[in-house]
Structure formats: structure tokens, C-alpha cells
C-alpha positions in Angstrom: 0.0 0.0 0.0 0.9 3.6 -0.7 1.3 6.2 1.8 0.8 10.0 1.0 0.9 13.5 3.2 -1.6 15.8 3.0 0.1 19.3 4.8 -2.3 22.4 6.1 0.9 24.5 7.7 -0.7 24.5 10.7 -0.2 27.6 13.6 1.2 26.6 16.6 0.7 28.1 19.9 3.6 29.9 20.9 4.9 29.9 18.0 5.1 32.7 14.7 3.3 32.0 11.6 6.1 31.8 8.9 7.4 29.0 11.8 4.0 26.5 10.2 5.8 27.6 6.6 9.5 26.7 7.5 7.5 23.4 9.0 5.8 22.7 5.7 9.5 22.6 3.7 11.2 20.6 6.2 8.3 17.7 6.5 8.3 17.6 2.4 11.9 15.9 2.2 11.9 13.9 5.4 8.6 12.0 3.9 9.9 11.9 0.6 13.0 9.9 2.0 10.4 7.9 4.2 8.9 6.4 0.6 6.0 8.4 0.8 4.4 8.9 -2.9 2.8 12.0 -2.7 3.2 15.8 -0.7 -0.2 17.8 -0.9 -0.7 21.2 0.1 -3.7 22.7 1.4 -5.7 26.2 0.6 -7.5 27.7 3.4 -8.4 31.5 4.1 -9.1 33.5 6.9 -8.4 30.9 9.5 -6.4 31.4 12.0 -5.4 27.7 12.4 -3.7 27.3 9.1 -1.2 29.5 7.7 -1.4 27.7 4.0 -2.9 30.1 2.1 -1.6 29.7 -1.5 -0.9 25.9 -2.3 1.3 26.7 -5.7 3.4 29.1 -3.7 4.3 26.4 -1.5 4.3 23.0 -4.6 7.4 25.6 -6.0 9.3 26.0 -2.7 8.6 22.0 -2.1 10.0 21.1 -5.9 13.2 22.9 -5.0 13.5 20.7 -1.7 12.8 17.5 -3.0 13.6 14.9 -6.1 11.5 12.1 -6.3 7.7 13.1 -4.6 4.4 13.7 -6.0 4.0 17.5 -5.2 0.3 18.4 -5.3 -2.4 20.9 -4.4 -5.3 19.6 -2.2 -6.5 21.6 -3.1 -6.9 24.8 -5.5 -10.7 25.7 -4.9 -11.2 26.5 -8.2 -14.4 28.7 -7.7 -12.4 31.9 -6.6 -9.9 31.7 -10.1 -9.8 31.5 -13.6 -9.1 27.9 -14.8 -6.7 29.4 -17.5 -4.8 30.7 -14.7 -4.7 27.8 -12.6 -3.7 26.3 -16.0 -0.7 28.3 -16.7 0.8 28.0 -13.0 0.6 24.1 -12.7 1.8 23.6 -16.4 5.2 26.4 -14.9 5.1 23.7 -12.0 5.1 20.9 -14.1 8.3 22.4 -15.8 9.7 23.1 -12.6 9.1 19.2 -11.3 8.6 17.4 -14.7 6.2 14.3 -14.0 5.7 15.4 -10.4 2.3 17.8 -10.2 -1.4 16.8 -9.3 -3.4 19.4 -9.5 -6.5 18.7 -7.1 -9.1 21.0 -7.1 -12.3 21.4 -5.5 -15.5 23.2 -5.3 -15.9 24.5 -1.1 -14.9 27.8 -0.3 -12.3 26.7 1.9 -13.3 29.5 4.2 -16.1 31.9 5.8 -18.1 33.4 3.0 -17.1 36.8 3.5 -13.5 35.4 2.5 -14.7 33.9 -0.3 -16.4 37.2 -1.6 -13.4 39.0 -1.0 -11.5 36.4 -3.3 -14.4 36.4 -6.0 -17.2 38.5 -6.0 -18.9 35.7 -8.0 -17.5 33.1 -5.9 -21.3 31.5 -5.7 -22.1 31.5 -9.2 -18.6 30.2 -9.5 -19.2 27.1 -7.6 -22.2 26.5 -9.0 -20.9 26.5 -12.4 -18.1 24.5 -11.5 -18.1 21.3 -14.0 -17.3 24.2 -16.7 -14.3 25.4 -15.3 -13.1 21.3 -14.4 -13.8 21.0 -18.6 -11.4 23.9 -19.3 -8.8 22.7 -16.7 -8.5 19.3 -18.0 -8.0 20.5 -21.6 -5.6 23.6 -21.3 -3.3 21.3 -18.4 -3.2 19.2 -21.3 -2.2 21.9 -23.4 -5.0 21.3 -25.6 -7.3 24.6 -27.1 -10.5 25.0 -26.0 -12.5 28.2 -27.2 -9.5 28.8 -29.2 -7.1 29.4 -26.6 -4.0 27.2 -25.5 -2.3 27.4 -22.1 0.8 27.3 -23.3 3.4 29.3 -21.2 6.4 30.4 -23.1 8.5 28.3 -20.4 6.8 24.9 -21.2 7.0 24.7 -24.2 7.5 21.4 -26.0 7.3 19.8 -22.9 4.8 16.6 -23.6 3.7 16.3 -19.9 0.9 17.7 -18.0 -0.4 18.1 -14.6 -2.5 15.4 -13.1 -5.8 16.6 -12.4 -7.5 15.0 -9.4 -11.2 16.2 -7.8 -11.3 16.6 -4.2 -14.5 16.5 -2.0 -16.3 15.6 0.9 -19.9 14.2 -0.3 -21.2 12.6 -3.6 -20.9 15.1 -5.9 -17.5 15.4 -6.4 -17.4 11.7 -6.9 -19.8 11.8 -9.5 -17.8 14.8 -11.5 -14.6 13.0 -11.0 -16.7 9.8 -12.6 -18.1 12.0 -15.2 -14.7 13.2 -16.5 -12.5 10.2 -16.3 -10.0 11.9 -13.5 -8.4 10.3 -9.8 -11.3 11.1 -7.2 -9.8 11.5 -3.6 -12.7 11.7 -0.5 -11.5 14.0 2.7 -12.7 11.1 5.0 -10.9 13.1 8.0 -13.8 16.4 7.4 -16.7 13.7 8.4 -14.8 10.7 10.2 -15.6 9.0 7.3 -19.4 9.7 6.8 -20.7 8.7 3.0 -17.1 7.5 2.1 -18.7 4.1 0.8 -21.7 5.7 -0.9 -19.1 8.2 -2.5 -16.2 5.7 -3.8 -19.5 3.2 -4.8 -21.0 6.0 -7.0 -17.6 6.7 -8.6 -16.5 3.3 -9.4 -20.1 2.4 -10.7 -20.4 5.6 -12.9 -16.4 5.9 -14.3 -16.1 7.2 -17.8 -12.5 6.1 -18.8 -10.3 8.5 -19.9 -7.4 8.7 -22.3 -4.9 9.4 -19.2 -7.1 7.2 -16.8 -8.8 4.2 -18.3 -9.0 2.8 -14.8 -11.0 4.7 -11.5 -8.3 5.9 -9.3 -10.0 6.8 -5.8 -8.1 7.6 -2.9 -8.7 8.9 0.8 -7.5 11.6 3.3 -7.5 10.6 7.0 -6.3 11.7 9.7 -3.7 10.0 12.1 -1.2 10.1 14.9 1.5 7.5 15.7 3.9 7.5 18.4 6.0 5.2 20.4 2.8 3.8 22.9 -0.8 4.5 22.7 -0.3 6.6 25.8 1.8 9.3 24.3 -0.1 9.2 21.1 -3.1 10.1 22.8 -1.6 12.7 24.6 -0.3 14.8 21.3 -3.4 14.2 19.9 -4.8 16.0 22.5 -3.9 19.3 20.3 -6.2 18.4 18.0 -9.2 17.2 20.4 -9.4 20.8 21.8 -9.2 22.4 18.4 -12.2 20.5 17.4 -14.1 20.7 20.6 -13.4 24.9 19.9 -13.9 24.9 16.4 -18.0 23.8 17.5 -18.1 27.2 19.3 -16.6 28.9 15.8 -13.4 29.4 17.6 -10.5 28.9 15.4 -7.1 29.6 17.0 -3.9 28.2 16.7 -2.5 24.6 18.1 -2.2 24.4 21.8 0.1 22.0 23.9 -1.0 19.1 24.8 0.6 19.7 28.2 -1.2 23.1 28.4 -4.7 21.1 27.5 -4.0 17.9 29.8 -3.9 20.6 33.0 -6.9 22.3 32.3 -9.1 19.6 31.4 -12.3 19.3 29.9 -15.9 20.3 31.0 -18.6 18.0 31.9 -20.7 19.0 28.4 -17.2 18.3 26.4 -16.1 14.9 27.7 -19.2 13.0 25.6 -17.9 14.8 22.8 -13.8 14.3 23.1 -14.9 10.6 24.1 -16.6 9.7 20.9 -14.2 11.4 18.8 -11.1 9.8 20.3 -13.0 6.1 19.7 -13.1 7.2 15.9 -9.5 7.9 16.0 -6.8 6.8 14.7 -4.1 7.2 17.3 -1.7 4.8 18.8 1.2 3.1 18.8 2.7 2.9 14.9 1.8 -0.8 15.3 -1.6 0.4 16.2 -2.3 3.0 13.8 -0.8 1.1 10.6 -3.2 -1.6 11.1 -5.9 0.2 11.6 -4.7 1.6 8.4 -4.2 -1.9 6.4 -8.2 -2.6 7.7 -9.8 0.8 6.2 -7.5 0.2 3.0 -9.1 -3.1 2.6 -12.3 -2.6 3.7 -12.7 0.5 0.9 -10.6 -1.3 -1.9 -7.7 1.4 -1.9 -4.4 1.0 -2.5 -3.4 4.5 -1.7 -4.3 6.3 1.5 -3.2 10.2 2.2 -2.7 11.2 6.1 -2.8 14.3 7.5 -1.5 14.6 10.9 -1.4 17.7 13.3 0.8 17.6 16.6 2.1 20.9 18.5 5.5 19.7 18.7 7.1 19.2 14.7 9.1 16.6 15.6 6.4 14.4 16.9 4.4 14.5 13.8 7.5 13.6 11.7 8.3 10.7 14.2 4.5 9.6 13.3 5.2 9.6 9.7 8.6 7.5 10.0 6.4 5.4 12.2 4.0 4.6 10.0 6.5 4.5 6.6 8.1 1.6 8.8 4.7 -0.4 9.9 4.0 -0.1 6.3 7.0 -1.1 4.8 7.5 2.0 2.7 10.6 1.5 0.7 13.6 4.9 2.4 14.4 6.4 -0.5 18.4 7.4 -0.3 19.7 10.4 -3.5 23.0 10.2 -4.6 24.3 13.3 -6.4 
């Protein structure tokens, strides 16, 4: 099975911003030399929690850092930007990373809605029209005219590759576009601990139109997870997370606190339902624990690929989780020679 990282630059309590940025750029090499296949950047806005703000910023910062990885965004939400534009940066990061790029896109705001305004006036007649712009992206990525334009930068030329186009989403309509144009469909499992994920992978394996690129579905999933050397410590860094949830209920969305800092004040009576239920969704634990836990939601939804995203207040804990994991896994260490 392959393992993938999914990246949001997270804020850290205690920490400066551009720190979640500097974060990003080491994690990206230490997977790639872990064997993971793939390095996907998030786009959020207006959120204090994550710093990631601009995912093809960060895919050319990555490419510079790394050799081997996928780099990808997960995703561009298409609805604030013009698909030609879209087009024209991922075919300069193709150049930049030749045979490296997926370009996932999807259709949420990936923020509040004055954001989202403020990004595109038009941003809900945007989303609503969104199988046009998926049409455009897919043929000008592909370097192919459409309306009698060509997205074609001057530094790309002659170069036969093309971004990977993947559709991102959280229900079944995404899974149904990606079916309906022929592209790799990946379900963010970890927004709705995994709510529809069957119903969504069914409907896009049943209703697949091959493509020329893909004559085969290609569906993958986005959890996420925390490993660490016993349960015990894994469920305390994951503690981080916990209270950012339990906040993020009341529309509180602040930066990463210590699990330390959480563990001493505790939780109220009215949260402790709540943090109980989520932690028996989780998947935290020892890496022994985690990875088969893993292997059985692999199997159970036919996927050979599964992305994590992991969040921990301390950086070096979540890249121990990730060598954890690569290990339990048997991800093949990748060693570059000059």
C-alpha cells in the first residue's frame, strides 16, 4: 500500500506564523525519504489555524526541496480563479518538477463566506458552475485549445507532460464529476470521520467514464492520524487536535495548543461526551496500532493509496508519526545520490 501526506501549515501556539511555513519545507523531504508517494498542500483562508494560504506558492518551494515526490495541491478551490490561470501556474510547475504535479481542485470555499467574496465576488455563481471550469482545466493542463485558446506558457513549451488533475471532495458530488470526466477522485474522509465514504467511492467506481490518461477509476482517501511510540503518548499529542475540534463547534479557530497546556486544564462536563466519541473514531496509537488500523480501512474500501494528515504541536512528533507509520507499512527509504 501507498502512503501520501496531506500538509495544512498548521499555527502553533507559541509559535510565529512563517514558523507553520518553514515546518511545511522541512516535512516535504523527510517524507519523501520515508517512501512516501505523494506531498499535498492545502488552501484555506481567513483561518487562523492554518497559515497555508496559497498551495502553488508552497508546490514551488517544495520542488526545490525534494527529487522524487508527488507534489500536489489539495486543493486549489477552483471557484475563486480563472481555470486558465490555474492552467498556466501548474503547467510552470510541471516544468519546474517534470512528472511530479497533481493538480486537485475542489469546489468548497475553503473558508467563511465573506472570504470567499473578498476572493471572488462571484464566488457562488462560480461554484455552481463548477463542472465548466473542471472542462477547461483538464484540456488547457493538457495543453490542448478549447475556445480557441491554448495554455501554453512560453517556459513549457515542448514539454509533452501535463499536470494530473485529481477532484477533491467531501460528499457525492465530487465523486460523480470525477466519474463523469475520467480523472483520480480523492474523498477527505478526516472532514466527516468518514461519513458517506462508501456511498461516495460506490458512485464513482459504478459511474467511471475512462479516460485517455485514466482508463481505470483511481480513488483515494484523506485521513487523519497520529502514531507515536505507545498509545499513551499518542493520545496525549493528539490532545492538540481534540481541543481544536471541541473549539472549532463554538466557531473558535485559533492556533494549536500543547497538549501539556490542554492535559492541565481539562475538559468540561458538556465536552467529555464529545472528546470521548471522537477519540474512539481515532486513529491514534502506537505505529503498530495506527498502521493496522490503516491496512483494515485500506481493505475494507478497496484502496491501494491512502493520504494522512497529521497535526501535533510539537514538529518533531508528527514527523516521528510519519517514519512510524512508513516503517509499519513497509515504505521502501528512499536514499539520492548526487
Amino acid at each position: 500500500m501507498k502512503l501520501s501526506v496531506l500538509d495544512q501549515s498548521v499555527s502553533l501556539a507559541g509559535s510565529d506564523e512563517d514558523a507553520a511555513i518553514r515546518d511545511t519545507l522541512e516535512l516535504a523531504p523527510h517524507c519523501e525519504a520515508l517512501g512516501y508517494e505523494r506531498f499535498w498542500l492545502s488552501e484555506h483562508h481567513g483561518l487562523a489555524t492554518i497559515v497555508g494560504t496559497a498551495p502553488e506558492v508552497l508546490m514551488a518551494a517544495v520542488a526545490a526541496r525534494t527529487r522524487s515526490i508527488r507534489i500536489g495541491s489539495a486543493g486549489v478551490m477552483l471557484p475563486h480563479y480563472s481555470a486558465l490561470k490555474v492552467a498556466e501556474q501548474f503547467r510552470v510547475l510541471e516544468a519546474l518538477a517534470p512528472g511530479r504535479i497533481d493538480l486537485g481542485v475542489g469546489r468548497a470555499p475553503g473558508s467563511d463566506m465573506r472570504t470567499a467574496v473578498a476572493l471572488n465576488p462571484n464566488a457562488h455563481q462560480a461554484a455552481e458552475r463548477f463542472p465548466e471550469p473542471v472542462r477547461e482545466l483538464q484540456a488547457w493542463t493538457e495543453g490542448k485549445p478549447l475556445g480557441g485558446i491554448v495554455a501554453h506558457p512560453r517556459v513549457v513549451r515542448g514539454y509533452e507532460r501535463a499536470p494530473e488533475v485529481w477532484i477533491l471532495g467531501s460528499s457525492d458530488y465530487g465523486a460523480r464529476l470525477a466519474a463523469h470526466f475520467g480523472l483520480p477522485y480523492a474523498f477527505a474522509y478526516f472532514f466527516t470521520d468518514g461519513q458517506g465514504v462508501e456511498q461516495a467511492l460506490g458512485l464513482y467506481r459504478s459511474l467511471y467514464q475512462p479516460s485517455e490518461r485514466h482508463p481505470e477509476p483511481q480513488a483515494t482517501i484523506c485521513v487523519w492520524a497520529l502514531a507515536a511510540d505507545s498509545s499513551a503518548a499518542a493520545r496525549h499529542h493528539a490532545l492538540s487536535r481534540e481541543r481544536w475540534r471541541l473549539d472549532r463547534a463554538r466557531g473558535h479557530f485559533g492556533p494549536l495548543l500543547a497538549p501539556d497546556r490542554i492535559a492541565e486544564q481539562g475538559f468540561s462536563p458538556e465536552e467529555r461526551p464529545l472528546l470521548e466519541a471522537s477519540q474512539r473514531r481515532a486513529l491514534v496509537g502506537s505505529g503498530a496500532e495506527v498502521a493496522s488500523q490503516l491496512r483494515a480501512l485500506a481493505a475494507a474500501l478497496q484502496l491501494d493509496e491512502l493520504v494522512i494528515n497529521t497535526w501535533a504541536h510539537d514538529p518533531a512528533v508528527r514527523r516521528h508519526s510519519y517514519a512510524l507509520l512508513a516503517r509499519e507499512l513497509g515504505l521502501a527509504a528512499k536514499v539520492h545520490t548526487q
